[in-house]
C-alpha positions as CSV (number, residue, x, y, z in Angstrom):
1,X,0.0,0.0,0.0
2,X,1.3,3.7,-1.1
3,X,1.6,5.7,1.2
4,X,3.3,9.3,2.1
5,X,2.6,10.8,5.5
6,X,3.4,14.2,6.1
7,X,4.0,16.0,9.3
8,X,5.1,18.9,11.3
9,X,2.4,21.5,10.3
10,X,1.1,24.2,13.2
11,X,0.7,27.7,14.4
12,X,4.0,29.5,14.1
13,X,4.0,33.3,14.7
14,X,6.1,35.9,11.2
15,X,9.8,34.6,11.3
16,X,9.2,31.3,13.2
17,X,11.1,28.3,11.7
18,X,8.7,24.7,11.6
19,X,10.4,21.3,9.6
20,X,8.1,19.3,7.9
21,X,8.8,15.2,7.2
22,X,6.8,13.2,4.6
23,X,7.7,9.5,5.3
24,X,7.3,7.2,2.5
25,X,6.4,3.8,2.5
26,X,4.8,1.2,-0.5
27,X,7.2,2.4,-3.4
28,X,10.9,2.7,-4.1
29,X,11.3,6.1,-2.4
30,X,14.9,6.6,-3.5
31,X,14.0,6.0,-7.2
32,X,11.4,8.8,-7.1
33,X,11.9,12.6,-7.5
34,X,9.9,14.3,-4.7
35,X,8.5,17.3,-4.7
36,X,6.4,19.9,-2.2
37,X,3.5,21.6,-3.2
38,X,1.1,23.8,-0.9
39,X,-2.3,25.6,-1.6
40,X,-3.7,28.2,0.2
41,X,-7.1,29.0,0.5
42,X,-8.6,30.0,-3.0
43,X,-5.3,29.3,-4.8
44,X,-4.4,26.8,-6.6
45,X,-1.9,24.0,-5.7
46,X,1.3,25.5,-5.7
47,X,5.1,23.5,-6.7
48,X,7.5,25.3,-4.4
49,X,10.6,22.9,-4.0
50,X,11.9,20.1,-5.7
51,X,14.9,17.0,-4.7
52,X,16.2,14.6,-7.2
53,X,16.2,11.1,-6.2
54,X,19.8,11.3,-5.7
55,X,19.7,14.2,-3.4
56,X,20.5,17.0,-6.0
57,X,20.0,19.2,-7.0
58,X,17.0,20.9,-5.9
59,X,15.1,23.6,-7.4
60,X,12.8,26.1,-5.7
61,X,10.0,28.8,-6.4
62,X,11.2,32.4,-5.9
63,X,8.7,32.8,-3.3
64,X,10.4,30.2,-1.2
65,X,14.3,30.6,-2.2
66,X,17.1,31.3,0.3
67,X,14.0,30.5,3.3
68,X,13.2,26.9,2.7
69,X,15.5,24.2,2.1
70,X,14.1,20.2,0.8
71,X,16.6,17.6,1.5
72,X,15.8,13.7,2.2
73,X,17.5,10.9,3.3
74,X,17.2,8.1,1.4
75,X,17.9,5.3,4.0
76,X,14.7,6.4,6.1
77,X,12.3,7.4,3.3
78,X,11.9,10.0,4.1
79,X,11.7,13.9,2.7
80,X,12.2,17.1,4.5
81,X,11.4,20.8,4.3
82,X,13.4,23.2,6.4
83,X,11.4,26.6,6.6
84,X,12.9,29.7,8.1
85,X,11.8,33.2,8.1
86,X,8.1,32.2,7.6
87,X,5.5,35.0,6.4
88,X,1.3,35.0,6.7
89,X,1.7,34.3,2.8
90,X,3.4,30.7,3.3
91,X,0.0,29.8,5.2
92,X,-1.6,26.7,3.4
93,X,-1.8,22.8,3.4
94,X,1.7,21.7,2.3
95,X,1.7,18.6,0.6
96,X,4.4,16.2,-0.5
97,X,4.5,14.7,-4.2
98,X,6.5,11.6,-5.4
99,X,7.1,11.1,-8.9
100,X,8.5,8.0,-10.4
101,X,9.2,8.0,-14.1
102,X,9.1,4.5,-15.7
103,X,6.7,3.6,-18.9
104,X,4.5,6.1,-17.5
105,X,4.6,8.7,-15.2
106,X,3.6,8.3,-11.5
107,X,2.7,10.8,-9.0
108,X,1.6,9.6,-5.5
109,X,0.2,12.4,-3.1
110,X,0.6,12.5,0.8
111,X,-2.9,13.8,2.4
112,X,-1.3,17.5,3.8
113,X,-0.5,19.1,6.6
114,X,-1.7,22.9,7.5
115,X,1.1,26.1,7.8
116,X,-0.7,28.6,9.6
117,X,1.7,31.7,10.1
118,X,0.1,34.4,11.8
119,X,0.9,36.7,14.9
């Protein structure tokens, strides 16, 4: 069964830090790319960070760069995202995305976990 399971989501006040994890588990985790999304209310879903399977690189949205850093370790399935310096406009459900590339592409979907920033 596939699964990905995000957390570390809360209430953190403007220029709080908060690490999210997304463990994997059902798949070959280190042959997938995996990827962050988030969608605030009335927006549409949002891809803010990337990780090769390898480790890297990584790519990010401008929004995001030089605040939030993706890195994963391979060994425990797992995916991270460091975020520092956090504003009321990172608020949303953060989600993270594996893709695996074979025949076809793949794309299996954790179920989220809510960023509230806010004072």
């Amino acid at each position: 069964q596939v699964q990905l399971v995000e957390s570390g989501g809360g209430l953190v006040q403007p220029g709080e830090s908060l690490r999210l994890s997304c463990v994997a588990s059902g798949f070959t985790f280190s042959r997938c790319t995996m990827n962050w999304y988030r969608q605030a209310p009335g927006k549409e879903r949002e891809l803010f960070a990337a990780i090769t399977s390898a480790g890297g690189p990584t790519n990010y949205a401008d929004s995001v760069k030089g605040r939030f850093t993706i890195s994963r370790d391979n060994a425990k399935n797992t995916v991270y995202l460091q975020m520092t310096s956090l504003k009321p406009e990172d608020t949303a459900v953060y989600y993270c995305n594996a893709v695996k590339i074979g025949w076809a592409r793949i794309d299996y979907w954790g179920q989220g976990t809510q960023v509230t920033v806010s004072s």
